[in-house]
C-alpha angles and dihedrals in degrees: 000000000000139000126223136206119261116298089039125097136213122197123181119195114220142180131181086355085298117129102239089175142304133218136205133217143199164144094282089217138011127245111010096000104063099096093092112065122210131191139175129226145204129189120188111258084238098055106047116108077054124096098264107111093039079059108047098043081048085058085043094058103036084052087051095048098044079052098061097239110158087229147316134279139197113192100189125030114153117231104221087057090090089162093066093033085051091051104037088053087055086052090060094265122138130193104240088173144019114199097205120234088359089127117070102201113196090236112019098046119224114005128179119257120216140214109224119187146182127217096212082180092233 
């Protein structure tokens, strides 16, 4: 888990007093550039399939929203996670950029890592 400077924002999802996945939130950038927000998520290798991760990046976006940011931005996604950019493009994210071989996966080599984001129309 993490902890992130005010604004920023830091959810856990839990369940039976069993951690299911967090999920972090924040200003992507300081100064001007502060008008997009970012955030990173985990969800327990045991809980995934479940819901968790629609939850929490649902969390992620409505937070974002009520706090005025312009959208939302992931600046590394790796490509070869289709799970997360399945389920990032069913939340409303698109991938505006792939940097290629940016990722090194312990078992593909060098992947691409993408940049999803959001238009939250603020």
């Amino acid at each position: 888990m993490w902890v992130v400077p005010s604004p920023g924002h830091v959810v856990v999802a839990v369940e039976d007093r069993r951690v299911l996945g967090t999920s972090n939130m924040y200003p992507n950038r300081p100064g001007p550039g502060s008008r997009i927000a970012s955030g990173n998520s985990m969800v327990a290798s045991e809980a995934r399939g479940q819901g968790v991760g629609q939850a929490l990046g649902e969390y992620l976006l409505n937070w974002a929203s009520t706090c005025g940011f312009a959208g939302v931005q992931f600046n590394a996604v790796a490509a070869s996670n289709t799970p997360a950019v399945r389920l990032y493009e069913r939340l409303g994210f698109t991938v505006i950029g792939t940097v290629p071989g940016a990722f090194r996966h312990p078992t593909l080599g060098p992947v691409g890592l993408h940049v999803m984001y959001h238009d939250l129309g603020a």
